[in-house]
N, C-alpha and C positions, 0 to 999 in steps of 0.2 A: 481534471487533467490526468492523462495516465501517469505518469510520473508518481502520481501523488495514490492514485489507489495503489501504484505496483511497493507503495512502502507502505501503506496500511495494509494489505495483505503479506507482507512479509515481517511484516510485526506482529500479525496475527500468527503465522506458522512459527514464529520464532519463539512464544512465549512457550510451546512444547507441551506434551503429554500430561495427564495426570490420572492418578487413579482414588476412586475411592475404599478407605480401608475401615473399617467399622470393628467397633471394640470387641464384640462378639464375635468369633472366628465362626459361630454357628450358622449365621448369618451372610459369613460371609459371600459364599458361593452365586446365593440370592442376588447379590448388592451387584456381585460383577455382571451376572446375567442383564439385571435391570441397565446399568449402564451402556452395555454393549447393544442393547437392544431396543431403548425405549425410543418411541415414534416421536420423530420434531417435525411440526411444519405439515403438508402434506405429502412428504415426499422421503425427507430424510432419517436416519437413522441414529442411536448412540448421543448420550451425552455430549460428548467431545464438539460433533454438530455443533448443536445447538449452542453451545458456548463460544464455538468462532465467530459466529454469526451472533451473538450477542458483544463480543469483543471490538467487532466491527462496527456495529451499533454505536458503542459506548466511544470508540474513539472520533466518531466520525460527528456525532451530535453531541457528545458531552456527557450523555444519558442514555440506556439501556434495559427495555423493560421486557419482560417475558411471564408467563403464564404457565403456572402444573393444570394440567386438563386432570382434571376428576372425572372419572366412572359414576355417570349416579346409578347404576344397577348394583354394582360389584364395591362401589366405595372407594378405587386406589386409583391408581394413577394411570391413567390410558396415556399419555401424552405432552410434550412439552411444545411451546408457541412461542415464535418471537413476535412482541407486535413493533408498531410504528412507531421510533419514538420521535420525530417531529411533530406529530399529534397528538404527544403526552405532556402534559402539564402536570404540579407535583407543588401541592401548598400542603400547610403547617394543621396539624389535628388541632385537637384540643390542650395536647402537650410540643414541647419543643421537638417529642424525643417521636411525636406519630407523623406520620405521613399521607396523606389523602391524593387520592390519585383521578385525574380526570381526565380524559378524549375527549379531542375537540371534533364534534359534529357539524358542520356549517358556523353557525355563527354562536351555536349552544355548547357548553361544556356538560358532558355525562358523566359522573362518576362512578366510578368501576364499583360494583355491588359486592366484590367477595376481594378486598384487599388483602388479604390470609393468602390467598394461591398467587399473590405478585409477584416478580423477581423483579428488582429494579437496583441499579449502582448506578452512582452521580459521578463525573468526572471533575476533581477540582471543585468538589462543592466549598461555597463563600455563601456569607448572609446577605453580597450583593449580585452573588449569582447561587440562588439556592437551586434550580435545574444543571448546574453543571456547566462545565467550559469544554466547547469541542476543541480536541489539539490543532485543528485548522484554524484557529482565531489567529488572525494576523496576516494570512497567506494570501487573501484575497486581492488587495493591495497590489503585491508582489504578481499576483496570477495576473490581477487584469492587465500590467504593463507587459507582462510575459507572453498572454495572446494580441496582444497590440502588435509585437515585434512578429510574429506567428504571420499573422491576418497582413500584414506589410508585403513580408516576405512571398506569401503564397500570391498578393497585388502585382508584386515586382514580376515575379516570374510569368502571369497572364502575360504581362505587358511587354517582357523582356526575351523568357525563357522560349515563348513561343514565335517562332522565328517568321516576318514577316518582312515582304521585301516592297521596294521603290524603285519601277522600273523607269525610267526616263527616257525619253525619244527627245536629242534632239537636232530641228531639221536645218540643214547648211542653206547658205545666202542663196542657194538655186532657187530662183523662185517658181520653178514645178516641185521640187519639196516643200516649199510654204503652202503650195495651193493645195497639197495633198494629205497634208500634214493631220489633220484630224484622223482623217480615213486610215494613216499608217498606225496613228496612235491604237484605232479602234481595231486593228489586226493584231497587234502587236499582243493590245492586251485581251485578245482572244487565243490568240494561240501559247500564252503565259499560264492565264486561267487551266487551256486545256491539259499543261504540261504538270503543275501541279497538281489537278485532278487527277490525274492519271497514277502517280506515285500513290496512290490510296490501294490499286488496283496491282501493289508492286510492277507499274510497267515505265520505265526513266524512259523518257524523250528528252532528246535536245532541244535547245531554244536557237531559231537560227532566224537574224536578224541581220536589214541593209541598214547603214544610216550610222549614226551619232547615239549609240543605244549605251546609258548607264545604268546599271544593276547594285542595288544597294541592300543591305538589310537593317531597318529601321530598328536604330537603339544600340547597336554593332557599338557604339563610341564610348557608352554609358557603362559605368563601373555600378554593380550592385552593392549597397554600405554592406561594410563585417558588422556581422551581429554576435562573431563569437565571443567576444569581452564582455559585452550586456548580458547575454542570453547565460552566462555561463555564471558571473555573480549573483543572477536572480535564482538561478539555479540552487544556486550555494545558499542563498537565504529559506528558500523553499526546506530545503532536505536538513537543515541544520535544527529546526525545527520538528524535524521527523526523526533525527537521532540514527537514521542508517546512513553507514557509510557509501559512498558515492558509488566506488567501484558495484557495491551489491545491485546497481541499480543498471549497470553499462555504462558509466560513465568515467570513463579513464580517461582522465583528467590529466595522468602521470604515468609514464611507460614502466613504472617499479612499485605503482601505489599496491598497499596491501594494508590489512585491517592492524592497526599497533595496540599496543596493550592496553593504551589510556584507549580506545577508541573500546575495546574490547570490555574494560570497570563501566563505562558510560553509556554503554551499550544495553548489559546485562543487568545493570541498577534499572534501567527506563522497565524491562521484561519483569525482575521482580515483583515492582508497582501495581507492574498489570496485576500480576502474580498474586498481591496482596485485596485487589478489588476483586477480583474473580471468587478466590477462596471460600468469603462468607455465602454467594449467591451457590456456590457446589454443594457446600456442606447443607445449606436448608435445604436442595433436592434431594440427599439423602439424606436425612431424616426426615422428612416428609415419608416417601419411601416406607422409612422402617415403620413410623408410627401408623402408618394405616396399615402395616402389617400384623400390626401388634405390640411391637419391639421396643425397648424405651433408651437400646444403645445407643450408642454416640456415633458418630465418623468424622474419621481427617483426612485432608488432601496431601496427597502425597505426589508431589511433584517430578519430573524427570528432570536432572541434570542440564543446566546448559550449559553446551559444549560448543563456545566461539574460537575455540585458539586452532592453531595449524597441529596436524598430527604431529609433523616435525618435532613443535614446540613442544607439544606433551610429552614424544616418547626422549627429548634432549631433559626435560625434567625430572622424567623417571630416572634415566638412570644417572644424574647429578645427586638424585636421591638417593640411591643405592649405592654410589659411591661413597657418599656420604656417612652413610650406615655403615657402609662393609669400615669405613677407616675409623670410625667411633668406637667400634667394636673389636679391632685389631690394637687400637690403643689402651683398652681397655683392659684385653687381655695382657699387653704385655705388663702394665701398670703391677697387676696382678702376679703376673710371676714373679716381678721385681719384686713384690711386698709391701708397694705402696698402698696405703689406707687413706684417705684425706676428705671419705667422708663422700668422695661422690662416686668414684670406683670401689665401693665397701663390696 
């Protein structure tokens, strides 16, 4: 449903930038180039890529697996891959704490030969769903009655929206209109036929008719049902599940609706989360990175700010903040002049 990719891709832009920083500043110039630079996919560019499109992955199946392409001439890293993960399958090593990774081929499973260059995060992993739970579990339900009403609507309209008429002939007690009465009918609706044809060709004719002639348009009586109470609570179930607020989507529900601060904590806790499964699959690409460099630093992910509130809001904070400051500090002093000591103005 669009509705539903236009909040996973805004959930995916939402979670925001990051950069990676590495312990050695010597290094670091290296790390940002490789970043900005290194090939995802066949097409795309830069880390950041590749991780939307793994984020995507992860929320949409539950699971998210991706691939460092190794150089075998050179040894490092030509390239990052995302594969398929509804064709990934993911059972238990030898220990609780390995992971064996397998692609499903027709009716065979192949196991990946070089588990070491995998990038894979479970969403919601349980010991009853150890693949992960995609955030769409549950919607389904919800969708199929949502395109029911859809596929109704789009029915009604064939039948309704497109406007079709009942022309009626009919002929008085003359019995030379009885006798003729087919032959008028079959004029009638020849020169109807030809009137509406003609509007195709932008050309309006009159319809001009002897007799007892009724003109109707079939369905004209018929009320099409309101689907906007249904359509709007299934709505509401849909997207409550997805954690973006409604307006973000075009849905102005409310001629004053605007994102409030609980909407704003519940918002930014969901991006965190992300925030927190992302991290570990960033940081093995750089170090992977450093070590076929040579290098034995570290690196951390360093996030950009999310900034959900209204500038309003922010710059009404600042300076409640600096009010605040400026009177703490005016109190302070004059505490000061006075000669009061008490231990917190010393």
């Amino acid at each position: 449903m669009p509705i539903i990719d236009a909040c996973i891709g805004k959930l995916v832009r939402l979670v925001g930038d990051f950069r990676l920083k590495a312990d050695d500043e010597r290094i670091q110039a290296e790390l940002d180039y490789f970043c900005d630079n290194i090939s995802v996919n066949t097409s795309g560019a830069s880390l950041g890529v590749f991780i939307d499109t793994y984020l995507d992955s992860l929320i949409t199946y539950g699971k998210a697996i991706g691939e460092v392409v190794i150089d075998g001439e050179t040894g490092e890293i030509s390239g990052l891959a995302n594969g398929d993960s509804s064709i990934l399958r993911i059972k238990r090593g030898k220990t609780p704490l390995e992971a064996r990774y397998f692609i499903l081929d027709s009716s065979n499973e192949l196991e990946i030969t070089h588990p070491e260059r995998i990038l894979c995060s479970i969403l919601n992993e349980s010991p009853k769903n150890p693949e992960g739970v995609s955030l769409l579990r549950g919607l389904p339900c919800f969708a199929d009655v949502l395109m029911r009403i859809y596929r109704c609507i789009g029915q009604n309209f064939d039948r309704v929206g497109n406007v079709r008429y009942a022309v009626t002939y009919k002929p008085s007690s003359d019995s030379c209109d009885r006798a003729f009465a087919r032959e008028r009918a079959q004029q009638i609706a020849k020169e109807w036929s030809d009137g509406m044809t003609s509007q195709k060709d932008g050309i309006v004719k009159d319809f001009i008719a002897v007799g007892d002639v009724d003109i109707k348009v079939i369905g004209a009586d018929n009320q099409l049902i309101d689907t906007e109470i249904p359509v709007r609570q299934l709505l509401q179930q849909l997207i409550s599940k997805l954690s973006i607020p409604p307006f973000l989507l075009g849905l102005n529900w409310s001629s004053t609706e605007r994102m409030s601060t609980q909407q704003v904590d519940i918002l930014t806790s969901e991006l965190e989360y992300y925030r927190r499964i992302l991290t570990p699959v960033i940081k093995k690409i750089g170090r992977t990175f450093l070590s076929l460099r040579g290098s034995d630093s570290d690196v951390s992910v360093e996030w950009s700010n999310i900034n959900l509130q209204d500038e309003t809001e922010l710059s009404k904070a600042r300076l409640y903040n600096a009010q605040a400051e400026e009177i703490e500090l005016r109190n302070r002093k004059t505490r000061k002049e006075e000669g009061y000591d008490d231990g917190i103005y010393a």
